[in-house]
C-alpha positions as CSV (number, residue, x, y, z in Angstrom):
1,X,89.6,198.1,59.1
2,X,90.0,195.2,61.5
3,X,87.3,195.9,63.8
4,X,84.9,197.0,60.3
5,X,85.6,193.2,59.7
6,X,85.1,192.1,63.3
7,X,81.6,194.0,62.7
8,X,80.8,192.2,60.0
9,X,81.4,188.9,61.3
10,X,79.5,189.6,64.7
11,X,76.3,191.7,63.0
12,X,75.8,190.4,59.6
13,X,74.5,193.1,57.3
14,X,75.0,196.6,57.8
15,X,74.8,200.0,55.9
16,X,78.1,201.8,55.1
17,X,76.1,204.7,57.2
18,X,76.0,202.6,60.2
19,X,80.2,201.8,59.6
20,X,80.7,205.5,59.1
21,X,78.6,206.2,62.3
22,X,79.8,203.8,64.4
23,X,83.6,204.3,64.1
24,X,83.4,208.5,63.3
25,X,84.1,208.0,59.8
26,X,82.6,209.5,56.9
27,X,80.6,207.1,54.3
28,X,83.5,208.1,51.8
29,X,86.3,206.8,54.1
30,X,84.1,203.3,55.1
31,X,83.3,202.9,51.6
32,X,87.1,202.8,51.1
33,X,87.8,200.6,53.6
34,X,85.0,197.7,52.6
35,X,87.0,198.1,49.4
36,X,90.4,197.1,51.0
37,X,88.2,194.5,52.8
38,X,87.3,192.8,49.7
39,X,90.4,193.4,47.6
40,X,91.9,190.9,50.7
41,X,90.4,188.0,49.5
42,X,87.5,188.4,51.8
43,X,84.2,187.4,50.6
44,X,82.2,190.7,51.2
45,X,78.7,190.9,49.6
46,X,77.3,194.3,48.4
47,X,73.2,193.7,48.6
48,X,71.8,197.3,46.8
49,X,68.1,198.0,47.8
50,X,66.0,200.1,51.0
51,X,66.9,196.9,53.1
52,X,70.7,196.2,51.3
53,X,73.9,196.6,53.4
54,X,77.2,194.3,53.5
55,X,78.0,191.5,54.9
56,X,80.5,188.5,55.1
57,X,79.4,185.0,53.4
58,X,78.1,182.5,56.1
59,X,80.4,180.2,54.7
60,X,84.1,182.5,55.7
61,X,85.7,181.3,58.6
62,X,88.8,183.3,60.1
63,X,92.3,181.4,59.3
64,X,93.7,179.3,62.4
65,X,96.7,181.2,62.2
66,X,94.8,184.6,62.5
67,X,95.1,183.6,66.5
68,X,99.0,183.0,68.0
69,X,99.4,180.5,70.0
70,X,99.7,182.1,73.2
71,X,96.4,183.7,72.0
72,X,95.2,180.2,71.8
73,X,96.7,179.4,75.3
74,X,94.8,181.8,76.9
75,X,91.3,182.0,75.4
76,X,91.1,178.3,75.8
77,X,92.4,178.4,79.6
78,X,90.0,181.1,80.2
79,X,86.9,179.2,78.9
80,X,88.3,175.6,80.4
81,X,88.4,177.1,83.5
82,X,84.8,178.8,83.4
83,X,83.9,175.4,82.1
84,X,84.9,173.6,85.5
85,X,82.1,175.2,87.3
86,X,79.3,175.3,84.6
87,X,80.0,171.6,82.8
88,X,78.5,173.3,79.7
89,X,78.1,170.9,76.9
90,X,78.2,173.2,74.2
91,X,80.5,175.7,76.1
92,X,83.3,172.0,76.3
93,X,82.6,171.3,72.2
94,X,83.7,174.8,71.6
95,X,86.8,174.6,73.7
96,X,86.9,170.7,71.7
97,X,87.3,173.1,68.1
98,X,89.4,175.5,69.2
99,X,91.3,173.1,70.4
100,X,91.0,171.1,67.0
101,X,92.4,173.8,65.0
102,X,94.9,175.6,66.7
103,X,98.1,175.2,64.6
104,X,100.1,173.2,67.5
105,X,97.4,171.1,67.8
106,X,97.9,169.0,71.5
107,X,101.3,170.2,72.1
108,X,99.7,172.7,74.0
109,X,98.9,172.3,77.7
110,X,95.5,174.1,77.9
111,X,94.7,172.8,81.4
112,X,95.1,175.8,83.5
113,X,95.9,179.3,82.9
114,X,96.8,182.7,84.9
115,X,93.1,182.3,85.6
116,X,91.5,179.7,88.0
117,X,87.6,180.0,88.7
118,X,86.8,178.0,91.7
119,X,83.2,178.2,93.3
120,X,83.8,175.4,96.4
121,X,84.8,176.7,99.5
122,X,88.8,176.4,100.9
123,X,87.8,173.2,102.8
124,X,86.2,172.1,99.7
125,X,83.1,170.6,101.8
126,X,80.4,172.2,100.7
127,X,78.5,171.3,97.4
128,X,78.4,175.0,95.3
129,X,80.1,173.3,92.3
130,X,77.6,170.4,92.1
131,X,74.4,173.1,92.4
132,X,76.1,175.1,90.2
133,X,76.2,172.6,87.1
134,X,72.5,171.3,87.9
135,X,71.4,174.9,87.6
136,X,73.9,175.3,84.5
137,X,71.7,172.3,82.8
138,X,67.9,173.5,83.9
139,X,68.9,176.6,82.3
140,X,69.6,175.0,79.2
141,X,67.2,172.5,79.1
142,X,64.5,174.3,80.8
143,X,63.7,172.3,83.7
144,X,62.1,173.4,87.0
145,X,64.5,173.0,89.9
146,X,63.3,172.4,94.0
147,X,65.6,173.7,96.2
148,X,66.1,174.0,100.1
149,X,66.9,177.9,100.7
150,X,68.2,179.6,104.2
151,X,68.2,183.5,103.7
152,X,69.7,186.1,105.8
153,X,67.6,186.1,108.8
154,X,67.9,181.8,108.7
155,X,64.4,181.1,107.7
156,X,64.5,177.5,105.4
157,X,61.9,177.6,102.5
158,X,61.4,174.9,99.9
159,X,60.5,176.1,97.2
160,X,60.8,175.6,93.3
161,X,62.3,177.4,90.8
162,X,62.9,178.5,86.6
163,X,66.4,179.4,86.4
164,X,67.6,182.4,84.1
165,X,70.4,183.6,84.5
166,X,74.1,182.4,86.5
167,X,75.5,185.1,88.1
168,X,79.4,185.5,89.9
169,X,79.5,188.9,91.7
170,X,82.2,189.8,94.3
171,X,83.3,186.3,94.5
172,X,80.2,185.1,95.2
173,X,77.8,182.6,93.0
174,X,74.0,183.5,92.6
175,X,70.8,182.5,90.1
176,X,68.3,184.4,89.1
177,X,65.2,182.5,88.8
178,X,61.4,183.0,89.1
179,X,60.1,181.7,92.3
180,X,56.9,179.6,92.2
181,X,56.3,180.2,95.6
182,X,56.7,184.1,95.4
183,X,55.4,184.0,92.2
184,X,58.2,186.7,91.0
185,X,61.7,186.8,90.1
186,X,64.3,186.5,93.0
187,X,68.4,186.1,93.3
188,X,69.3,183.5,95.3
189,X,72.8,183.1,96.5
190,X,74.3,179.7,95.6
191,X,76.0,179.3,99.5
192,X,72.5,179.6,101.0
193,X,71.1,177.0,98.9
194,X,71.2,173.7,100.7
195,X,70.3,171.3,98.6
196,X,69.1,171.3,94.9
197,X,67.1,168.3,92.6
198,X,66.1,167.9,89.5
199,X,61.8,167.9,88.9
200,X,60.1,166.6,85.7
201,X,58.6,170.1,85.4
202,X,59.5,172.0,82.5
203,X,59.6,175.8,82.2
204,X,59.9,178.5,78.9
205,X,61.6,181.2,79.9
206,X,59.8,184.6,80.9
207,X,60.6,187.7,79.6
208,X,63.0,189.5,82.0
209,X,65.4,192.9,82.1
210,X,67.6,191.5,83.8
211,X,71.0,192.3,82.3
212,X,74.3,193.8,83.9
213,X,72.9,197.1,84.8
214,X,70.6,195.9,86.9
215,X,73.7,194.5,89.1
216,X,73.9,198.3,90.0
217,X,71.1,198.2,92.0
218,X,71.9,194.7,93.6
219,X,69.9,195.5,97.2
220,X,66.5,195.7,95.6
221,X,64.1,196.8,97.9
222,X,66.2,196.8,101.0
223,X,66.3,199.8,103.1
224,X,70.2,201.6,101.9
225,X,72.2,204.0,104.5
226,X,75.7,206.1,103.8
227,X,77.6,204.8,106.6
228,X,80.7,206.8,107.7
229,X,83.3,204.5,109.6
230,X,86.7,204.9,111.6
231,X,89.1,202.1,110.7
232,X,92.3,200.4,112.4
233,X,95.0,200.8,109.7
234,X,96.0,197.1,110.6
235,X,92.1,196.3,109.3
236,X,92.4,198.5,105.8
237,X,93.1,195.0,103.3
238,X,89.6,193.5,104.7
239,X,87.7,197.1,104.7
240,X,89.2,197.5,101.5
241,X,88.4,194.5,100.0
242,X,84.7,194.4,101.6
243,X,83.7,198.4,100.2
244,X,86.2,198.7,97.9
245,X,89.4,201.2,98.0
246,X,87.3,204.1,96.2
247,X,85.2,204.1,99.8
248,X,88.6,205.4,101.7
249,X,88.2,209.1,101.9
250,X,91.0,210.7,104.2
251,X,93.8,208.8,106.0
252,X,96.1,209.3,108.9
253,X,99.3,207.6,110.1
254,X,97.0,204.8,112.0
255,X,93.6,205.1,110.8
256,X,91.2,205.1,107.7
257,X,88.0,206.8,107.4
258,X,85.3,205.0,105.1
259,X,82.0,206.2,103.5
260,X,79.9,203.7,101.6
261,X,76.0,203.1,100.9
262,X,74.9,200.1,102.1
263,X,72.1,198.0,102.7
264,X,70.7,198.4,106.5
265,X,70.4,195.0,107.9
266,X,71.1,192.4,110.6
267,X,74.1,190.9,108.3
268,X,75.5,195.0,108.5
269,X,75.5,194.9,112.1
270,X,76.7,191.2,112.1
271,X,79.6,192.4,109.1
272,X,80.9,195.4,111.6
273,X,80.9,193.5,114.8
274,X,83.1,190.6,113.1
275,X,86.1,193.5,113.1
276,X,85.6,193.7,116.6
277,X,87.5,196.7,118.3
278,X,89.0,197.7,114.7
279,X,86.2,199.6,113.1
280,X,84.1,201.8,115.1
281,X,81.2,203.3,113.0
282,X,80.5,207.2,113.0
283,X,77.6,207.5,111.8
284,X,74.4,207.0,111.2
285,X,73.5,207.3,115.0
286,X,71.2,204.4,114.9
287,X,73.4,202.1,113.1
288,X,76.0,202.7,116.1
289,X,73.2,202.5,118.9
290,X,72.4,198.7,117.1
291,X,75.8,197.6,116.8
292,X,76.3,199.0,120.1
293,X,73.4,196.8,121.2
294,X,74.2,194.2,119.5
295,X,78.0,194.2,120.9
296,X,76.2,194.1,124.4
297,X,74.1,190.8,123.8
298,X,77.2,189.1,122.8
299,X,78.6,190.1,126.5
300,X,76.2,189.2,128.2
301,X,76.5,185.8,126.4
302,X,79.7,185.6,128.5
């Protein structure tokens, strides 16, 4: 019956069909419960007709003591600390009533809580946080944005962009914007960007896919291998934390073995040599003959 109301609140109107479907009910059963819904005190409107349904009056708000206050605590310190990065406007007034009507009021501490988002890096020099709340604002606003980008093989490009969408993906910050110069969309990552202004160019967004399922196929059009690798148990946290502990597919008192499907680059060869004598790849036979290569450039550096 909860999440029937929680429905409500979130949809607007909907058939006692689409309840009964929705939670594997029968009509009978949802029928009952918008009943028990209503008999609470909640304003629930029955609208007969082809295009009737239910729904909530626009003008019910939940009780402040529907949430505790730890509940409070931590849906606040989630958003605050969100917040710190974005400096949304709307995203702080929302924190502001929440705030407002919790029933302690501002005996509670909602500065931090068990989660801290932090986009600068440990020396705190570089300027993420700052590109990150100008892009924040252009989306919302809907201003064009010239940037300084350095991509992967160190080529700088100024170019200008429409913002769309902020994304934070294994601890990493990117946008996904339309680029005027390429004249499609493109992800840029927020570290690579090297500086970003404000233009007096306005934009409306295009109409885009992009949602979270497209983060599944995050390489786009780069070239993918299954790499096999032999890893130094005393490497297994970084491995781990760089393909992820589901990649580990047999283990022995001193070493791992790793599969994963990755993107076949310069930063992959550039990625394995950093782990210097502790990973030692296994295939494919071309990746080992580049990082091989590669190893023997370094030398010869020396």
């Amino acid at each position: 019956m909860i999440k029937i109301l929680f429905l409500l609140l979130a949809r607007g109107k909907v058939t006692s069909k689409y309840i009964a479907d929705r939670f594997d009910i029968s009509v009978r059963t949802a029928l009952r419960y918008l009943d028990a819904i209503s008999l609470a005190g909640i304003p629930l409107i029955s609208e007969p007709g082809r295009n009737g349904g239910y729904y909530i009056s626009e003008t019910y708000r939940l009780p402040a003591s529907f949430l505790t206050k730890n509940e409070f605590n931590r849906v606040i310190a989630t958003l605050s600390s969100c917040n710190e990065q974005l400096g949304n406007t709307e995203l702080n007034s929302a924190i502001e009533k929440l705030s407002a009507i919790n029933k302690d009021g501002a005996n509670v501490d909602f500065t931090y809580g068990n989660l801290i988002i932090d986009g600068s890096s440990w020396s705190g020099s570089d300027n993420t946080k700052s590109i990150l709340s100008l892009i924040n604002l252009a989306i919302e606003e809907g201003f064009i944005i010239k940037i300084k980008y350095m991509d992967k093989q160190g080529v700088e490009t100024v170019r200008e962009i429409e913002p769309h969408v902020v994304i934070l993906k294994q601890g990493a910050w990117y946008v996904y914007a339309y680029c005027t110069l390429r004249k499609d969309f493109r992800m840029f990552k927020l570290a690579r960007i090297m500086y970003a202004d404000k233009t007096e160019k306005s934009f409306v967004k295009r109409n885009n896919d992009f949602g979270p399922d497209k983060l599944v196929d995050w390489f786009g059009k780069l070239p993918t291998e299954f790499i096999d690798l032999e890893v130094d148990k005393s490497a297994k946290a970084d491995v781990e934390e760089w393909l992820g502990v589901d990649s580990v597919y047999k283990t022995t008192p001193t070493k791992l073995y790793v599969s994963a499907k990755l993107p076949y680059d310069n930063w992959l060869i550039s990625r394995i040599l950093g782990f210097g004598n502790k990973i030692k790849v296994l295939s494919p036979e071309k990746l080992k003959s580049d990082v091989k290569n590669a190893a023997t450039e370094v030398s010869n550096l020396y």
